[in-house]
mmCIF file as Biopython writes it, N, C-alpha, C and O atoms, coordinates in Angstrom:
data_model
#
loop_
_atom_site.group_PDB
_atom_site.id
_atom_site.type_symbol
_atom_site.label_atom_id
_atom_site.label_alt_id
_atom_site.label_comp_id
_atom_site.label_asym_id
_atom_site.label_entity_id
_atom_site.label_seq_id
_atom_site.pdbx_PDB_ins_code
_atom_site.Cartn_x
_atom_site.Cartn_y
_atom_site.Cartn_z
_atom_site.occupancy
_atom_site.B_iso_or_equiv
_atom_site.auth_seq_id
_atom_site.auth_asym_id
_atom_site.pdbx_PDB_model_num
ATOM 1   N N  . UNK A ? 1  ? 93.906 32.904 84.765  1.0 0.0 1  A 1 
ATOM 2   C CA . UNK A ? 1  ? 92.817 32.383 85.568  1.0 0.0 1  A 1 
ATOM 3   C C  . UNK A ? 1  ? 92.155 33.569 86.280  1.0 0.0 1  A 1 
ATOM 4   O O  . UNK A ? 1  ? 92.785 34.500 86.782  1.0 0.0 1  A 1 
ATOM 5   N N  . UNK A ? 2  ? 90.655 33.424 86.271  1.0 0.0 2  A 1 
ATOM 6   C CA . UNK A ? 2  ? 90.067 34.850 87.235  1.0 0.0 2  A 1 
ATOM 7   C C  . UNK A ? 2  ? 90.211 34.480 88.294  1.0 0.0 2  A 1 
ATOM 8   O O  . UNK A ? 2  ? 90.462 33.370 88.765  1.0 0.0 2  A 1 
ATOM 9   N N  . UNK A ? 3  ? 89.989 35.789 88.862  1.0 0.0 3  A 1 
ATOM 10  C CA . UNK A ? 3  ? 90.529 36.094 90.586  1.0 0.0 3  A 1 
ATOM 11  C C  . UNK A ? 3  ? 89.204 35.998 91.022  1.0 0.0 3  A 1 
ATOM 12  O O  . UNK A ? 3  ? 88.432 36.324 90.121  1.0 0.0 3  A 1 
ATOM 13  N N  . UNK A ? 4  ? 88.576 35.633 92.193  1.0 0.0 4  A 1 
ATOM 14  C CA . UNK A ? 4  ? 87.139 35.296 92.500  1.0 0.0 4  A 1 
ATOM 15  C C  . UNK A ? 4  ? 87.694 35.949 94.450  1.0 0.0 4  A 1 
ATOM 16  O O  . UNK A ? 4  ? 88.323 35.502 95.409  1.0 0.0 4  A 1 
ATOM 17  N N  . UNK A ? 5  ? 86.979 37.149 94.092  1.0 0.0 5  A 1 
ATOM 18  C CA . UNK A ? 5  ? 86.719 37.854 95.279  1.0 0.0 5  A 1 
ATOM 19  C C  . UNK A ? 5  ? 85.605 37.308 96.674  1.0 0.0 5  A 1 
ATOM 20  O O  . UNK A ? 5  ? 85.718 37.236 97.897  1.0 0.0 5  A 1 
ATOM 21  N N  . UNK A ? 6  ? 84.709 37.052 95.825  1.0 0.0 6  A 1 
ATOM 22  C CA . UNK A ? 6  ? 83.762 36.691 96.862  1.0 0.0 6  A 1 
ATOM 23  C C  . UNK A ? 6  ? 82.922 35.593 96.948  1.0 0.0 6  A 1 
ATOM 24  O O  . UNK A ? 6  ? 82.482 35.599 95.798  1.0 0.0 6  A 1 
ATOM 25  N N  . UNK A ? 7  ? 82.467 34.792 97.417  1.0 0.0 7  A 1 
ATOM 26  C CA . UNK A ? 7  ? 82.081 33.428 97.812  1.0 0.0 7  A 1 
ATOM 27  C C  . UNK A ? 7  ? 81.093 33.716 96.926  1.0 0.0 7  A 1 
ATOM 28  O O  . UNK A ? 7  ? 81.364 33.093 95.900  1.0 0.0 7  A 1 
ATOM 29  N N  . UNK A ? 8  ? 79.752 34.540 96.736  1.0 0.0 8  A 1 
ATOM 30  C CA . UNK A ? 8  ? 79.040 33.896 95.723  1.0 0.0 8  A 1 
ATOM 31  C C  . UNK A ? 8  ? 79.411 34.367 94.284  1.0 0.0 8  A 1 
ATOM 32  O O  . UNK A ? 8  ? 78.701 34.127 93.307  1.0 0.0 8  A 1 
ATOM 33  N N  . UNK A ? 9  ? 80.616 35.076 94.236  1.0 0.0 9  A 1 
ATOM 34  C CA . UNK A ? 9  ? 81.128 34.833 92.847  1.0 0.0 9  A 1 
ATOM 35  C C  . UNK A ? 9  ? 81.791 33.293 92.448  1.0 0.0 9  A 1 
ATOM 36  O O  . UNK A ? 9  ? 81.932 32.874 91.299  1.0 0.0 9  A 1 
ATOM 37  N N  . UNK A ? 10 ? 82.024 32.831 93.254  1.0 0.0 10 A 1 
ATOM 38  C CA . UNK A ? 10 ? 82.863 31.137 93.331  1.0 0.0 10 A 1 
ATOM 39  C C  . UNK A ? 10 ? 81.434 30.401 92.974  1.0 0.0 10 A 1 
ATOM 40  O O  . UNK A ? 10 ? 81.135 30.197 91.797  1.0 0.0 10 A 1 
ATOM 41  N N  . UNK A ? 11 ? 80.556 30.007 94.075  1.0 0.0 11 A 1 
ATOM 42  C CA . UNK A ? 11 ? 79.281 30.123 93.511  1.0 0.0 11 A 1 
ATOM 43  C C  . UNK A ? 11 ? 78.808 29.963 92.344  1.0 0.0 11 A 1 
ATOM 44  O O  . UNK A ? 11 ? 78.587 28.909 91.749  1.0 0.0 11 A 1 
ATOM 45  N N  . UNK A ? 12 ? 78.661 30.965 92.033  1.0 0.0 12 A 1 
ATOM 46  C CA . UNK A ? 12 ? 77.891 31.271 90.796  1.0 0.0 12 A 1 
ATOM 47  C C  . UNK A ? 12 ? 78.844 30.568 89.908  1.0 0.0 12 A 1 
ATOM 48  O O  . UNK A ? 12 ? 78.244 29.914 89.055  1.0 0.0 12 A 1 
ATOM 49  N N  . UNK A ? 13 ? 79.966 30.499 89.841  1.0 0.0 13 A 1 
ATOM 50  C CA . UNK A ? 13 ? 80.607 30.051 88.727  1.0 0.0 13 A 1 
ATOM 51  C C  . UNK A ? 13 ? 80.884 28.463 88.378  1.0 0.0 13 A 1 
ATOM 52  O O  . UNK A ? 13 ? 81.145 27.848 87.343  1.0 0.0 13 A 1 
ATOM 53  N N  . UNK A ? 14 ? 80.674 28.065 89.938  1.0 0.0 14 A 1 
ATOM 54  C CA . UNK A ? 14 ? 80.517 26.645 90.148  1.0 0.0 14 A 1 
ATOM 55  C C  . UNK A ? 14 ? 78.980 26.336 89.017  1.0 0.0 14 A 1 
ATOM 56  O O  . UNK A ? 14 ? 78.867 25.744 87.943  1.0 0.0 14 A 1 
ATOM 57  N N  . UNK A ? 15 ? 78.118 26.969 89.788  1.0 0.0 15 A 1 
ATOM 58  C CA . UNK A ? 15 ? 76.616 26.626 89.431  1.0 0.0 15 A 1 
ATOM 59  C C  . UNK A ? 15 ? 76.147 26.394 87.751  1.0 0.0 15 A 1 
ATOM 60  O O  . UNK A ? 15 ? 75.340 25.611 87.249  1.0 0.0 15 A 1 
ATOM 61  N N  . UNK A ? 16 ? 77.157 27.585 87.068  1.0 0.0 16 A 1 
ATOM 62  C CA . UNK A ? 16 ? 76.966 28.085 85.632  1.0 0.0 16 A 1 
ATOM 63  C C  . UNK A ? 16 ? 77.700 26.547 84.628  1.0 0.0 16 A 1 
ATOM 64  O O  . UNK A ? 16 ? 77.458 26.211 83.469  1.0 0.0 16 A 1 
ATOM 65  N N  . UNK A ? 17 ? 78.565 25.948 85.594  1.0 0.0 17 A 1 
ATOM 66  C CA . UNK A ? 17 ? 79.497 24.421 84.941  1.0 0.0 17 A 1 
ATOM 67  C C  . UNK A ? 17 ? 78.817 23.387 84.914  1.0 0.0 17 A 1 
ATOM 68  O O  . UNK A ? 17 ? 79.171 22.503 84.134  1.0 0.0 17 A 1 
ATOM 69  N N  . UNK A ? 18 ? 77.717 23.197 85.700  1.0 0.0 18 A 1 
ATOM 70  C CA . UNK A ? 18 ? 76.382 21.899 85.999  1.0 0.0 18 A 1 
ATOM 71  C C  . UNK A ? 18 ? 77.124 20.793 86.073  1.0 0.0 18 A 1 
ATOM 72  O O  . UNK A ? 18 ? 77.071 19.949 85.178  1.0 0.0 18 A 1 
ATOM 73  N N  . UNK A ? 19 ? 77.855 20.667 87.074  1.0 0.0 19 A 1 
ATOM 74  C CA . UNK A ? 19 ? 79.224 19.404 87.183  1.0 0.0 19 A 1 
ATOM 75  C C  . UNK A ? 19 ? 78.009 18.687 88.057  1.0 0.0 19 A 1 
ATOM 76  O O  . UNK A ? 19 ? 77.103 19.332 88.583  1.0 0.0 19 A 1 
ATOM 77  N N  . UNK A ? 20 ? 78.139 17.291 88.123  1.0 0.0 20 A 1 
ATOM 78  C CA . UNK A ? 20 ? 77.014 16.473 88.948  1.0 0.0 20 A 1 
ATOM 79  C C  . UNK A ? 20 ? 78.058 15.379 89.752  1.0 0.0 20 A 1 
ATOM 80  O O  . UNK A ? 20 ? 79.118 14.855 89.409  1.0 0.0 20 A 1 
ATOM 81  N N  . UNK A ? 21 ? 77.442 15.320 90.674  1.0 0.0 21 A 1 
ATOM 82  C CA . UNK A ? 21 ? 77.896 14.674 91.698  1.0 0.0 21 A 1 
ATOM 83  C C  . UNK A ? 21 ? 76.415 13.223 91.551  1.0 0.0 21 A 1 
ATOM 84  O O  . UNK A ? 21 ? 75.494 13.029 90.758  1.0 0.0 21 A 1 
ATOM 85  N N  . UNK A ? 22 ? 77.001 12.421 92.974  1.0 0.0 22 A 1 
ATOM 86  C CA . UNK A ? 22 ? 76.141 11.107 93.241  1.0 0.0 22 A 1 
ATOM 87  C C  . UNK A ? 22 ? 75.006 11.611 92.993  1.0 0.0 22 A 1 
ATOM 88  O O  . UNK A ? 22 ? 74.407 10.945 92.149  1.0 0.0 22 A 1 
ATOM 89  N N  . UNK A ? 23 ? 74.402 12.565 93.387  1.0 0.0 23 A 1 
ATOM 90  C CA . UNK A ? 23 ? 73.346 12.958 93.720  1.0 0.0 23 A 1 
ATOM 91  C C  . UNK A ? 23 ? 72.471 13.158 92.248  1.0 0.0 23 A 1 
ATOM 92  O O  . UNK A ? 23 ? 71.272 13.396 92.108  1.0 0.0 23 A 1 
ATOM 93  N N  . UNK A ? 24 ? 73.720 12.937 91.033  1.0 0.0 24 A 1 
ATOM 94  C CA . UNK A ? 24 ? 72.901 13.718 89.849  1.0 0.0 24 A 1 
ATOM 95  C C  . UNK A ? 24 ? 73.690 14.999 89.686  1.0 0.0 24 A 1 
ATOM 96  O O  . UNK A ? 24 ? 74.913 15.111 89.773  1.0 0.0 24 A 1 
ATOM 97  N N  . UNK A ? 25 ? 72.590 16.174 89.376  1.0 0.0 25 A 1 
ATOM 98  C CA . UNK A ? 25 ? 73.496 17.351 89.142  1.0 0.0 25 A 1 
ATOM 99  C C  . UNK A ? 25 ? 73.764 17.909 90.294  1.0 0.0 25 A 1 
ATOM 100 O O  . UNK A ? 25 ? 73.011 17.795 91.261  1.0 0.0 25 A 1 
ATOM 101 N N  . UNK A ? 26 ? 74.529 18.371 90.307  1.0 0.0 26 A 1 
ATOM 102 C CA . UNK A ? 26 ? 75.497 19.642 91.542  1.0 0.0 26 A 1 
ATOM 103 C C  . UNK A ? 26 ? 74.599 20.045 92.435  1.0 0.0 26 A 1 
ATOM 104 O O  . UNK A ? 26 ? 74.802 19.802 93.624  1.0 0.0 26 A 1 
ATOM 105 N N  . UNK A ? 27 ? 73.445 20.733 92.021  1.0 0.0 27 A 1 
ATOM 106 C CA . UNK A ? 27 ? 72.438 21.501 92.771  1.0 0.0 27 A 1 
ATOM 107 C C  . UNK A ? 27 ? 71.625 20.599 93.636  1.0 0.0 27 A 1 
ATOM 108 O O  . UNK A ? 27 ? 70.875 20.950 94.548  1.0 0.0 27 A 1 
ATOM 109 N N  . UNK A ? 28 ? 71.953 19.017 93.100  1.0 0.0 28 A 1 
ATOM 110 C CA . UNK A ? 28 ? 71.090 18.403 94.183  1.0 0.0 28 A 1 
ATOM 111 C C  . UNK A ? 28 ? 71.854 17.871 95.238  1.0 0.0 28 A 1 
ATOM 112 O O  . UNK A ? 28 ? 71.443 16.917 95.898  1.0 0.0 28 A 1 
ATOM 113 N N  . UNK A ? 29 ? 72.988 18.443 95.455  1.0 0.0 29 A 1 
ATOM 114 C CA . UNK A ? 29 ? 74.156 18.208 96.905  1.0 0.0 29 A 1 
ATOM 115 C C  . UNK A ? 29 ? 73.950 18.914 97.666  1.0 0.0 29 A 1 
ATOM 116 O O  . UNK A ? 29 ? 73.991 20.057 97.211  1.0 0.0 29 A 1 
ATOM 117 N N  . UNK A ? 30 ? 73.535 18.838 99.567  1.0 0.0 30 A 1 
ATOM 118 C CA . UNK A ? 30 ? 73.124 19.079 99.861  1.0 0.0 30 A 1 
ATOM 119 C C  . UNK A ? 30 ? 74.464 20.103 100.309 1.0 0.0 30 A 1 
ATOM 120 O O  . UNK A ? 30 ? 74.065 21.161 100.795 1.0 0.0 30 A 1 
ATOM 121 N N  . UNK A ? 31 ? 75.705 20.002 100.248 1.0 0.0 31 A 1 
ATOM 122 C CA . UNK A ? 31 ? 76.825 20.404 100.681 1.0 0.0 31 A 1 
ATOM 123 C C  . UNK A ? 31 ? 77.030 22.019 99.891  1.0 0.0 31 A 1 
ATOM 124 O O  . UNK A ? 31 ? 77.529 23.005 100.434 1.0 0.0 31 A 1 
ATOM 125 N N  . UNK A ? 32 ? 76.493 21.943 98.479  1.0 0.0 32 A 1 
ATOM 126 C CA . UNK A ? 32 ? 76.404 22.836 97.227  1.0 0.0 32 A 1 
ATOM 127 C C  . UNK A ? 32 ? 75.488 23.692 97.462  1.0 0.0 32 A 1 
ATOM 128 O O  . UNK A ? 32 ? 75.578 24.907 97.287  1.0 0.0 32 A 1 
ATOM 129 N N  . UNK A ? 33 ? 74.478 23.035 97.909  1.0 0.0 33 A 1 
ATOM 130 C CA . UNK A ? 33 ? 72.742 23.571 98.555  1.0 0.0 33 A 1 
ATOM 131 C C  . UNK A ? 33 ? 73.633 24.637 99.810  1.0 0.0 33 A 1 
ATOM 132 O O  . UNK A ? 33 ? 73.668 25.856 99.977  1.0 0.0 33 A 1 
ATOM 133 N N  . UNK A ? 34 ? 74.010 23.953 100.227 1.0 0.0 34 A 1 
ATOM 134 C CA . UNK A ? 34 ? 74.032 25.084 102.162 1.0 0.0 34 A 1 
ATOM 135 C C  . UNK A ? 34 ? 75.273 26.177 101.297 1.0 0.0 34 A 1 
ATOM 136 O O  . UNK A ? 34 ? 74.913 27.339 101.108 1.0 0.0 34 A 1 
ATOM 137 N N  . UNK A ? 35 ? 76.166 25.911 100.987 1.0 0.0 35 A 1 
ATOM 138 C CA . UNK A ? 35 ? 77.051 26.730 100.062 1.0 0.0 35 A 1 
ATOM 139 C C  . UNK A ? 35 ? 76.548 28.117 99.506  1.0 0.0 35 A 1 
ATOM 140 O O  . UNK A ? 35 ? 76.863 29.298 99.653  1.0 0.0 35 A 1 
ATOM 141 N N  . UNK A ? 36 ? 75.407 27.238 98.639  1.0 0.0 36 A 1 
ATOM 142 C CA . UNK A ? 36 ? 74.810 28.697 97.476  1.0 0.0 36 A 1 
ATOM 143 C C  . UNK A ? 36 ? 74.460 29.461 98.995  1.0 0.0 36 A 1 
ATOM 144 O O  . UNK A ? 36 ? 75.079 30.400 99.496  1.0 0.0 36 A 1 
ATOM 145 N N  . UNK A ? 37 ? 72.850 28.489 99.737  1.0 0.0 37 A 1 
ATOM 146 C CA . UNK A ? 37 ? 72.886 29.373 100.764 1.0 0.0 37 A 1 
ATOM 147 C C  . UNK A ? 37 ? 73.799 30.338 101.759 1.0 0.0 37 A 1 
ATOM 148 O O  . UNK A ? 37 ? 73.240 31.128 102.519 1.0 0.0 37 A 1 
ATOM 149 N N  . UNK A ? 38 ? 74.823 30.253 101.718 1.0 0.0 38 A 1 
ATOM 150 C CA . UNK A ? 38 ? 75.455 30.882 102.589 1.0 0.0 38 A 1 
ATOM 151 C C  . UNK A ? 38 ? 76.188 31.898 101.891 1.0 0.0 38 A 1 
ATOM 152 O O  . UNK A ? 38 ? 76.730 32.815 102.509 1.0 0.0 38 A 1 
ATOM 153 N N  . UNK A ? 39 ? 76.269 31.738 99.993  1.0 0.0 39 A 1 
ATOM 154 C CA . UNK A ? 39 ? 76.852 32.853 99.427  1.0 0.0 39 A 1 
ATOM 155 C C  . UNK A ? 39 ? 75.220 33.638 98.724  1.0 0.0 39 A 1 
ATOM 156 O O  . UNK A ? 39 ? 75.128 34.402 97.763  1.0 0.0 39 A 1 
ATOM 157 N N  . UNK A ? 40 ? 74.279 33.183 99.479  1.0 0.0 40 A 1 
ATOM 158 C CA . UNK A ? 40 ? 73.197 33.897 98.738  1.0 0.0 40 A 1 
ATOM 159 C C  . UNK A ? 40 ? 73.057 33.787 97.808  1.0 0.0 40 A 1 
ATOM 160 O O  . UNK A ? 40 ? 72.377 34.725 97.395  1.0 0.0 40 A 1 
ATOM 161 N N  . UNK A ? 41 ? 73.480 32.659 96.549  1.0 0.0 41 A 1 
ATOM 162 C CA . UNK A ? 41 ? 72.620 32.303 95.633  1.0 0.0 41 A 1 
ATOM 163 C C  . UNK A ? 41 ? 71.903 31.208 95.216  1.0 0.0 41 A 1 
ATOM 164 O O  . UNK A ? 41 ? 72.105 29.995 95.282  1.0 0.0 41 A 1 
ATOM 165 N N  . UNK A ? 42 ? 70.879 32.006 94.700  1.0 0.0 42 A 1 
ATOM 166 C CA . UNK A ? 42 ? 69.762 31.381 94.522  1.0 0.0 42 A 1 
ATOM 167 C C  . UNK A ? 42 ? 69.452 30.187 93.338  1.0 0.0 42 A 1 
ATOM 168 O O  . UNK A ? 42 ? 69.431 30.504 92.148  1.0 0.0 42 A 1 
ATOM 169 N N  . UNK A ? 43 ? 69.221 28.840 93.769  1.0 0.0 43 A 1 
ATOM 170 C CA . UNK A ? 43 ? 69.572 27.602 93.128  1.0 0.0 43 A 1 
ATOM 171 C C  . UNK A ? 43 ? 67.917 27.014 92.933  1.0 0.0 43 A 1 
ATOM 172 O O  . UNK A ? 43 ? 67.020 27.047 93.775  1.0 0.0 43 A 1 
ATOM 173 N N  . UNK A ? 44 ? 67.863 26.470 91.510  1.0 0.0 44 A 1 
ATOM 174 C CA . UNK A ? 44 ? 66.601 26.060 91.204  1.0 0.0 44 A 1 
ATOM 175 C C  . UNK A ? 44 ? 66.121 25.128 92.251  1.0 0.0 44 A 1 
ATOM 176 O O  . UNK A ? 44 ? 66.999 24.426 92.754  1.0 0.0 44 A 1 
ATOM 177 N N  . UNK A ? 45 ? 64.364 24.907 92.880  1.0 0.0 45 A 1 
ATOM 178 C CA . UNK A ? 45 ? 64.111 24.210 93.515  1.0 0.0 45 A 1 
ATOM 179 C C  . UNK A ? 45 ? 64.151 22.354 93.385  1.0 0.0 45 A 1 
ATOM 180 O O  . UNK A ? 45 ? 63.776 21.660 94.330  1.0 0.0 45 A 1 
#
């Protein structure tokens, strides 16, 4: 299993799986949303 150093490496790797929640896909959780924000990446509008 990889070792994930830094929050927007977790991130990013979440983002790259397109797992969907209630909301639909992942990116439209607002929980996922403040997340990327806070590891600085940048999530389609």
């Amino acid at each position: 299993m990889p070792e994930f150093k830094t929050l927007k490496e977790i991130v990013e790797q979440i983002k790259e799986c397109g797992f969907e929640c209630e909301a639909g896909p992942l990116t439209n959780n607002i929980a996922f949303r403040k997340l990327a924000e806070l590891a600085d990446v940048k999530l389609p509008d």
